[in-house]
C-alpha positions as CSV (number, residue, x, y, z in Angstrom):
1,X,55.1,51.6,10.2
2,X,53.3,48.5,9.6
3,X,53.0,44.8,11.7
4,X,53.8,41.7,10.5
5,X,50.4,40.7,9.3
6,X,49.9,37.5,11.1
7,X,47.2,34.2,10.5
8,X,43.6,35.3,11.7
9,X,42.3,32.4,14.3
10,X,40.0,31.1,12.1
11,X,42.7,30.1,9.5
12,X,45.2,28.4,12.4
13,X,43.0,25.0,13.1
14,X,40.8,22.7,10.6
15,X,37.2,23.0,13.0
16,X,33.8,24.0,12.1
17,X,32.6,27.3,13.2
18,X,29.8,28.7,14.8
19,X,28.0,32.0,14.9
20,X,25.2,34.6,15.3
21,X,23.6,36.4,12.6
22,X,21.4,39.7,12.6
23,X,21.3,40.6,16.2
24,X,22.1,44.3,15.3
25,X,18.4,44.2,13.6
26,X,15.2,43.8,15.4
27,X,13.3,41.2,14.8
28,X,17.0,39.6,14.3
29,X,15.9,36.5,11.6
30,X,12.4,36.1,12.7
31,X,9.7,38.2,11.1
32,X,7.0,38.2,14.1
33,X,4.5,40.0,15.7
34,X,5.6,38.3,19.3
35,X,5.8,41.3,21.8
36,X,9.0,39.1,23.0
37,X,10.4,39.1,20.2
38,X,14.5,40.3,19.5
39,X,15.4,43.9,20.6
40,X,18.2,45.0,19.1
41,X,19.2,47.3,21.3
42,X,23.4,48.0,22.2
43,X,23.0,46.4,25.7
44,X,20.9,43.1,24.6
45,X,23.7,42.7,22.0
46,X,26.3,43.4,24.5
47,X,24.6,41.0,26.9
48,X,24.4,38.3,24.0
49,X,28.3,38.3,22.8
50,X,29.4,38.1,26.3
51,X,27.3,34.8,26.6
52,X,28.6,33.8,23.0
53,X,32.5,34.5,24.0
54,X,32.1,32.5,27.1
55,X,30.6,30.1,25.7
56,X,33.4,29.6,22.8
57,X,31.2,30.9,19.8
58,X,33.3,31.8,17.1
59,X,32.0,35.3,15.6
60,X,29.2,37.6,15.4
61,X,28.2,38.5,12.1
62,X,25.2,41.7,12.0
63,X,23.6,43.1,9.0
64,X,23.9,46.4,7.6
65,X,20.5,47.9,7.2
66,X,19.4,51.6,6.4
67,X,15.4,51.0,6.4
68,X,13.5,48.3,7.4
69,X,10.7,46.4,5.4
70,X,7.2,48.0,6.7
71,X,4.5,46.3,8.0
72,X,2.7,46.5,11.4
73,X,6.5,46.0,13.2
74,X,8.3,47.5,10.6
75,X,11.0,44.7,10.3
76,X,14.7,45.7,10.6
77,X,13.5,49.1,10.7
78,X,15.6,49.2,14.1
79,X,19.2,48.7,13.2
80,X,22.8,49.3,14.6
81,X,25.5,50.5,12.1
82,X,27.7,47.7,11.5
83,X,31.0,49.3,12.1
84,X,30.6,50.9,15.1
85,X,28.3,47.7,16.3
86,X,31.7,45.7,16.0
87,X,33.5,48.4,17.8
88,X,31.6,48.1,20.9
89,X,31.2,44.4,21.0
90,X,35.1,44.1,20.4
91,X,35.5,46.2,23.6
92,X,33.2,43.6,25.6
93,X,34.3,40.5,25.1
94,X,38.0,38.9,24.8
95,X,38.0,35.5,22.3
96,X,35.2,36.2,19.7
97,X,35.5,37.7,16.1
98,X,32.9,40.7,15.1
99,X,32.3,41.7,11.8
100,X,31.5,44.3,10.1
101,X,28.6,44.4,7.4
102,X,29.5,47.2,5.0
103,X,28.0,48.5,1.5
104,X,30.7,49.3,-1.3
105,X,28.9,51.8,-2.5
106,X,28.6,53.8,0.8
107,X,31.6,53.3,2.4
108,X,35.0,55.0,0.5
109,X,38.3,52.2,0.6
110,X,40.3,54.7,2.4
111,X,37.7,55.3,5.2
112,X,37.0,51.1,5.6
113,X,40.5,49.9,5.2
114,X,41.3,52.8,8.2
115,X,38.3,51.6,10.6
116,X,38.8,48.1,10.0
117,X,42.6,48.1,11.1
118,X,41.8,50.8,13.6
119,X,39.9,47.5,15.1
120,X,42.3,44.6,14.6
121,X,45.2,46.7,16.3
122,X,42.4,47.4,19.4
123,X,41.4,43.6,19.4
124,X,44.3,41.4,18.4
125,X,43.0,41.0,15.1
126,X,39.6,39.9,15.6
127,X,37.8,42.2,13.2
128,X,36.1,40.6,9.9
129,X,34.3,42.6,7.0
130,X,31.1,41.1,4.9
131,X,31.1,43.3,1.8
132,X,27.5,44.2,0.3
133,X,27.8,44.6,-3.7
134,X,24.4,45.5,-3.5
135,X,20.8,44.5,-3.7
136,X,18.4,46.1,-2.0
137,X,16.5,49.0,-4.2
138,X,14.5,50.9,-1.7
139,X,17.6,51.1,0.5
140,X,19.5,52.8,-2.3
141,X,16.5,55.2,-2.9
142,X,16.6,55.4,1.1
143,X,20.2,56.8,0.4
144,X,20.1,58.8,-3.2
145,X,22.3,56.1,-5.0
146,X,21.6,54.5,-7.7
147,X,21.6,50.0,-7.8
148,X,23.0,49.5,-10.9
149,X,20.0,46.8,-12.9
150,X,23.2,44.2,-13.8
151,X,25.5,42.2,-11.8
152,X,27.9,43.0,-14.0
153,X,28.3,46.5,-12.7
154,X,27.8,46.0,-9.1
155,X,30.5,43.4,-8.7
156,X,33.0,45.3,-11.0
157,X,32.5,47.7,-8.8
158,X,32.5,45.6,-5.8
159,X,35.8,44.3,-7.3
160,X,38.1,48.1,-7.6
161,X,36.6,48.4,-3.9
162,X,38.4,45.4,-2.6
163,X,41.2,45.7,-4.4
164,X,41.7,49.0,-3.1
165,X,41.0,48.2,0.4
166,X,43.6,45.3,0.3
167,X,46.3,47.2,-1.4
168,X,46.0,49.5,1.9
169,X,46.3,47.1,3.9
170,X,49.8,45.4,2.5
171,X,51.2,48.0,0.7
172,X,54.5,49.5,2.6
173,X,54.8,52.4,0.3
174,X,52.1,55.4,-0.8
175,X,50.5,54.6,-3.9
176,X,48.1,56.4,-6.4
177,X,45.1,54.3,-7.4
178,X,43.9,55.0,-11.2
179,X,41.0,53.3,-11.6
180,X,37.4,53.3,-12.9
181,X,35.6,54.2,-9.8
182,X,38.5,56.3,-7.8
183,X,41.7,58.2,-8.5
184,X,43.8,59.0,-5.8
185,X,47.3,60.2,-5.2
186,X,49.4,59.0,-2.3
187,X,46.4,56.9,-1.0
188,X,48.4,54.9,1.9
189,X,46.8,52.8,5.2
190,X,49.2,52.5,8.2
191,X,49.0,50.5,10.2
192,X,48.4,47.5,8.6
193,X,46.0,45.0,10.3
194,X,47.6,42.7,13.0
195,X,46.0,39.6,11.1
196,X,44.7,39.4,7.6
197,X,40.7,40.0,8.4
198,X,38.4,36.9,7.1
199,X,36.1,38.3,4.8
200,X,32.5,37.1,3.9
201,X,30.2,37.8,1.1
202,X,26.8,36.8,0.3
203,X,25.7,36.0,-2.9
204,X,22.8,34.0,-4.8
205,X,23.7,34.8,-8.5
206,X,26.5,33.8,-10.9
207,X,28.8,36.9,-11.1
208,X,28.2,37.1,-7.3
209,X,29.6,33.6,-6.9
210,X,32.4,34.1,-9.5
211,X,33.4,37.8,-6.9
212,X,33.2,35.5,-3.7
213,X,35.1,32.3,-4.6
214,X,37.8,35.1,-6.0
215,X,38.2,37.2,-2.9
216,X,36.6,36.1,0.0
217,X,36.8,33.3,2.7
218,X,33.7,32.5,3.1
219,X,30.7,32.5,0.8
220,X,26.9,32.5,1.8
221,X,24.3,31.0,-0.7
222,X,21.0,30.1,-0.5
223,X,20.3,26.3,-0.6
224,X,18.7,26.5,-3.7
225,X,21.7,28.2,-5.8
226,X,23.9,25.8,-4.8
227,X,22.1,23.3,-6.0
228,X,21.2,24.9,-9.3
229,X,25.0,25.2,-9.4
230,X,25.4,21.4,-9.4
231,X,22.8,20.7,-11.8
232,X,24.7,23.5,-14.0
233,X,28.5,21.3,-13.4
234,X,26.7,18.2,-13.7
């Protein structure tokens, strides 16, 4: 029923990688006026990562957006969902990894552990989730959830998530999952993905740091918490 789960690319050699970030948005990282400036439509994207594979960039990594931030251009107010972003740049290129940018809190384990092996088993494995414990408040209000005030919270949450998830993808027998956050009886995901997916988390404060150097394989920080952290060791 399930595959051997074999080493994800990323893990097989010691090299520095490269990447795109936020060309799902428009604007992508650049807050501008410009009338040039990125359109993040489905065909410049799939114009982009076919460049990017050729060219031997490692992955694409989007953002997963539900509103945008206002203004004259309304910043990221034009967005492609994450999952089905990934799906469709998979299908056009042949080397590179997409990932997928998805919210705990609106995405149910069962549904993201399917879709994200769905994916590796259509791409040879090169499918990687960036889990959102959450942040942004009007998004939330955007949606009718509610953003926890505390870290504590969202990352505890955050935590049953991805535990979940990853019991789906290695467990070889039906479980039921008693938790805080879910109870389910003979919660199972086959098939397993091909390769363990890398996964990716971005976080500035302390619990957010303690969740990502737990469970993920790569963490991204601002600058400045990082060094706050070293004045904090030191």
């Amino acid at each position: 029923m399930s595959q051997p789960v074999q080493q994800h690319p990323f893990f097989q050699h010691d090299k520095f990688l490269l990447a795109t970030f936020s060309s799902n948005c428009s604007g992508g990282m650049t807050v501008s006026r410009l009338p040039d400036r990125w359109q993040a439509t489905m065909e410049n994207n799939i114009q982009l990562a076919k460049l990017l594979d050729d060219a031997g960039i490692d992955f694409m990594l989007p953002i997963a957006r539900w509103i945008g931030y206002g203004g004259e251009t309304d910043f990221h107010g034009t967005v492609l969902e994450t999952m089905t972003w990934a799906a469709t740049i998979l299908a056009h290129t042949r080397r590179i990894t997409a990932f997928a940018t998805m919210h705990t809190v609106a995405n149910h384990p069962v549904v993201l552990a399917k879709q994200i092996a769905t994916l590796s088993e259509a791409s040879g494995g090169r499918i990687g989730l960036n889990i959102v414990a959450g942040w942004n408040k009007p998004e939330y209000d955007a949606l009718g959830l509610t953003l926890p005030d505390d870290h504590e919270t969202r990352y505890g949450y955050a935590q049953e998530w991805f535990d979940f998830v990853r019991k789906l993808w290695t467990s070889e027998q039906p479980f039921d999952w008693k938790g805080k956050y879910w109870n389910t009886t003979r919660s199972y995901g086959w098939p397993h993905p091909v390769s363990a997916p890398p996964i990716v988390n971005a976080a500035g404060s302390g619990q957010g740091r303690d969740f990502a150097t737990s469970n993920v394989d790569f963490l991204f920080t601002p600058a400045i918490d990082l060094a706050r952290s070293r004045d904090e060791i030191a």
